[in-house]
Each structure stands twice: as structure tokens, then as C-alpha cells.
N, C-alpha and C positions, 0 to 999 in steps of 0.2 A: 511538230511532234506532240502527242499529248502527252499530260504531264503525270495520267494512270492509264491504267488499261484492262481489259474487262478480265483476265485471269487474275491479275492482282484484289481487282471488287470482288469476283469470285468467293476468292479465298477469305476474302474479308468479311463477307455475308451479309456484303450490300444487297444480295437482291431480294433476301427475307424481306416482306409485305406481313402486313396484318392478315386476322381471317376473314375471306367474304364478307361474313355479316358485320362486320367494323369499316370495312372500305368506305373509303367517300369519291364519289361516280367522277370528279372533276381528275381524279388521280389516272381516270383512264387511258389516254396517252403514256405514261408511262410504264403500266402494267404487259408486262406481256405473255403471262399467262396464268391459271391457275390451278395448283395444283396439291392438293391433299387440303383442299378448303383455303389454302393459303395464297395468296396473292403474289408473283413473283414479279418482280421487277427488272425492267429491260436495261440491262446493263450497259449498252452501246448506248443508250442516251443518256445514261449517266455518266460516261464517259466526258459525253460533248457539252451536260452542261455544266459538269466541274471547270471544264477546259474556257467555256465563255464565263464563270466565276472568276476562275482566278486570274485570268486579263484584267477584267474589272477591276479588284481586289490588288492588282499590281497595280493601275491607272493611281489610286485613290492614295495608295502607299507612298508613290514616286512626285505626288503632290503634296506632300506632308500633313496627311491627315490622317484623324483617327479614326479606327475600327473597332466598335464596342462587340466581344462573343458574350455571348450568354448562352447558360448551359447549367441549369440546376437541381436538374437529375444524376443521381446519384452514379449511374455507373459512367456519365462524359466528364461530369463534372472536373477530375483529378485529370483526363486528358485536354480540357479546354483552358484549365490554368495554365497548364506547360504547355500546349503550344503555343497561345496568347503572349505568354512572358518571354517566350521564344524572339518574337518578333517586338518587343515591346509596345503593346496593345493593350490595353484596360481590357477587363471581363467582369463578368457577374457570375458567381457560380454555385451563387446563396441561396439566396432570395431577392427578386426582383423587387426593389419598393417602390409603390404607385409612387407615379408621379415623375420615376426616376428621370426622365426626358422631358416630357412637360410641365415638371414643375421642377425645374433642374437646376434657375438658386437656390431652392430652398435644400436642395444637395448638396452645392458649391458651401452651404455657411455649414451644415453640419461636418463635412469634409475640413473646411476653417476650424471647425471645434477640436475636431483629432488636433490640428495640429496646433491648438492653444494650448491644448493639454499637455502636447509632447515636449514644446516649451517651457512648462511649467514644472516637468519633469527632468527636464536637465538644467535650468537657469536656478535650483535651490528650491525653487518654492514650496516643493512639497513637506520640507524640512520645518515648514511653521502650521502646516494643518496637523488635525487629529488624523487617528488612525483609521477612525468609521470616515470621515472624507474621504482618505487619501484611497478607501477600498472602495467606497461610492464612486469615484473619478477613474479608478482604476478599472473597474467594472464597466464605466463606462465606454471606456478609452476601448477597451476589448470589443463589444459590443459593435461599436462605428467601427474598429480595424474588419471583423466579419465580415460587416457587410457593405464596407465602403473601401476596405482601403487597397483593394485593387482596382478600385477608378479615382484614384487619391490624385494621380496626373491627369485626369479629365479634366480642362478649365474651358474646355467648352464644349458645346455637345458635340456626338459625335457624326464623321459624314458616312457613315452606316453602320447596320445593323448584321452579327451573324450569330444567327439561331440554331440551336440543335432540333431539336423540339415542338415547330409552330403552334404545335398547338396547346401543351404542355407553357409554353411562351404568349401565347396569345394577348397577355397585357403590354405585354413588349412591343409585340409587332404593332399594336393597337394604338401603342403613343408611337412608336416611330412613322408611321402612316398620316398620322395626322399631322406630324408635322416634315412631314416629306422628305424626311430619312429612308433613303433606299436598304429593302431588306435583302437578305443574301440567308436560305434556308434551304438546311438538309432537312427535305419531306418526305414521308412516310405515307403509306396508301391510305390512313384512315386520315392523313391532314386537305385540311381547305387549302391550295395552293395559292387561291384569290388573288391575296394581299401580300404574298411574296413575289418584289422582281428579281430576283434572279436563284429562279428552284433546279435544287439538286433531287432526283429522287432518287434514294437509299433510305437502308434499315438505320431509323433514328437511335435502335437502344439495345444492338451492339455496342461494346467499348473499340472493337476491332473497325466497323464500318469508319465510325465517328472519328476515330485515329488517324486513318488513311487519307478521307477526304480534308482531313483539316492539316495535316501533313502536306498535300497538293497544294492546299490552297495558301497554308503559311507562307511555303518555299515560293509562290509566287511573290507574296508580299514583301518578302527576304530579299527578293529580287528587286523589288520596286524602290526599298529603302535604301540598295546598294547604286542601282544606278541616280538617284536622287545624292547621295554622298559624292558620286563621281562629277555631276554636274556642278554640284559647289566649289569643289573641286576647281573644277575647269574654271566658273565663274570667277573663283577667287583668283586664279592665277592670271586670268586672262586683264582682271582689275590692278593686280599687281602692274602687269606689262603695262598698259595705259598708264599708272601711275608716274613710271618711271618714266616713259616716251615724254608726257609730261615734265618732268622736271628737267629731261636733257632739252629739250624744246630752245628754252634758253638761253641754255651753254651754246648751243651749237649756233644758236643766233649772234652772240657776245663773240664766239670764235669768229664766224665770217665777218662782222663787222671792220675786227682786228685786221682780219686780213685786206679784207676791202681798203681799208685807210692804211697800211703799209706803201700800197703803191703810188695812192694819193700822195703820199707826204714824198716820196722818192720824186714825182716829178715836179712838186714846187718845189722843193732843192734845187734841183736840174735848173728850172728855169730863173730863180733867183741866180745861179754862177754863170748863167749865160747874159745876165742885163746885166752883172758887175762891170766889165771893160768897158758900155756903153756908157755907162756913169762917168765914169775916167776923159 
């Protein structure tokens, strides 16, 4: 069963395209028609490539890995926080800073920085700086919370990418590519599909399109994180049972033993009372 369906994109206004003279021709396949200059969008393949997404996006989930959204356009932006935090998933929904993946210690130490500060803020210290410091640091602190501190749990990059935007994103896709982060994007008639593996196409900039699809795709995630819990789950208990089976292992060997030599000792009795007379 898919996890939308095309009255639902419908109504959501997935199938809005750009106008003609902004289309980009690889977007062809998924166009399927035009109409009042405007590019419409076939909503049965959107269906199916939401549907091959968010399998994906469950796989990667139910592995315990992470999925970085990015989205910093102003009208996804407030929908890709909450559905990212939804699932607990880092996002970007600022500004993109070069580098953020390929040069992504140099991330990890200002993320360290936030949280020198945060320490420094609760252990006293600020109680012995001046006032211009403690607004200098404070200032600071805000600035990295912006635009870092929803991938504050990032400690290591992430194993994919999900784009509103491709092209509006295009620095993004552009370090994840290079270093062979698979991308996951909802694309628009005027984007280069290229360098995206696994496109959705729909209206990038609706709030309502962006909603839906990332709705589909979280709940797959949702999905992914719930059956990854139940396996631990399982693991765990099943290590318990071994645990235990081990330590009776033992016992059970210490009991037979016991019983083994009960009998032993019952017939040299027997045969010690039966050599007694001969003795005599």
C-alpha cells in the first residue's frame, strides 16, 4: 500500500511546476503536461517515487543512522524542523555553511565550542568575567546555537542527505556527492535532477506540498526507529536467556554429578556388607 496517494498530492499542490521558460528538459519524465504556461506534474510518479524513498529512508533509519534535512527556505523551513525533530534527525534550516560535510571537523570543534560555553555558563565562570565578555560569549553562544545547534548531535557525518530545494541547496548536494552521501530530493521542473539518487518530483515551495511528502517520508523513518527498538529488544532478551542458560549450565552439571555418585556410594556399601562374613 502506498504511503500517499495522488488526491491527497492533489490537494496539496504537488503537481504545481515552474513556468515553461524556467523548466529544465531532464525534468521531462516527470512532467505531464502543460498548462497555462505552467508545467504540471505527474502525480502517479510521485506517488511511486515517494513510496521507493521512504523504504530507503526506513532501511537507513532501522540501521541506526543518521539523516541530515536541509531546508532554508523560508516557507519549509518551520515544516522541516518539526518534522526532522519529529523523528529525531538533525537539520539545517539556516544557512548551509561551506564546508558543512566536507570539512566537518572543523564543525564538530565549533559545535565543541557551543558547548564550552554552555559549561562555562553553568560551572560559575561567568560570575568572574566583565559584562562586555560575558555579552561577547553570549552573542556568541547564540550565533553557533543558529546555525548549529540542530546538528549539535551530529558526531559524525551523516548517511544521507534530504533536500527541499536542489537547487536553491545545490552546495549541499555538491559536498554530499563528493563524498558519496546519497541524496534523497523533492524536485521541481526547473531543478537538475542529475545528482540526486532518489527524486521525488513535486512543487518545492508549497508549505502544504513539502509537509506531506516529508510527513510520508518521516513516518517511514518512525517506522524504521521502532522496528530497530524492537530488535534490541529482542537481542537483549534473547542475551539475557543465553546468559542464564549459562550459569545453570553448571548447576545442572553439580546436580547430576550428585546423583551419579549416590548410586555409586549405595553399591560399595552393598558390597563392603557382603565381604564382611567372608572376613570372619
Amino acid at each position: 500500500m502506498s504511503r500517499t496517494n495522488f488526491d491527497q498530492l492533489l490537494q496539496a499542490g504537488c503537481h504545481f511546476g515552474h513556468l515553461h521558460r524556467k523548466w529544465n528538459p531532464a525534468m521531462k519524465p516527470y512532467i505531464y503536461m502543460e498548462r497555462n504556461g505552467i508545467h504540471i506534474i505527474d502525480l502517479h510518479k510521485t506517488v511511486a517515487k515517494i513510496d521507493e524513498a521512504a523504504e530507503a529512508l526506513k532501511g537507513i533509519a532501522k540501521s541506526g543512522k543518521k539523516i541530515l534535512f536541509v531546508a532554508t527556505k523560508k516557507q519549509s523551513k518551520d515544516v522541516v524542523a518539526e518534522k526532522a525533530a519529529s523523528v529525531n534527525m538533525p537539520y539545517v534550516n539556516e544557512r548551509w555553511a561551506g564546508g558543512m560535510l566536507t570539512n566537518f571537523p572543523t564543525i564538530r570543534k565549533a559545535i565543541k565550542k557551543m558547548t564550552n560555553i554552555d559549561r562555562l555558563m553553568n560551572d560559575g565562570t561567568f560570575s568572574n568575567l566583565s559584562k562586555r565578555e560575558i555579552l561577547q560569549i553570549s552573542r556568541q553562544r547564540a550565533k553557533l546555537e543558529k546555525n548549529l545547534g540542530s546538528i549539535a548531535d551530529l558526531t559524525r557525518l551523516p548517511s544521507a542527505l534530504f533536500v527541499i530545494d536542489v537547487m536553491k541547496e545545490h552546495i549541499a548536494v555538491k559536498e554530499a556527492n563528493r563524498l558519496g552521501i546519497p541524496v534523497f530530493g523533492i524536485v521541481d521542473t526547473n531543478s537538475d535532477p542529475k545528482n540526486i539518487d532518489y527524486i521525488i518530483p513535486a512543487n518545492d515551495d508549497a508549505k502544504d506540498s513539502v509537509e506531506v511528502i516529508l510527513g510520508a517520508c518521516c513516518a517511514a523513518i518512525a517506522e524504521g526507529l521502532e522496528e530497530r527498538k524492537a530488535e534490541k529488544a529482542d537481542e537483549k532478551a534473547a542475551a539475557e536467556q543465553a546468559e542464564e542458560a549459562a550459569e545453570a549450565k553448571p548447576k545442572r552439571a553439580a546436580r547430576k554429578a550428585v546423583t551419579e555418585e549416590a548410586p555409586a556410594n549405595e553399591e560399595e556399601t552393598s558390597a563392603n556388607e557382603e565381604e564382611a562374613p567372608a572376613a570372619e
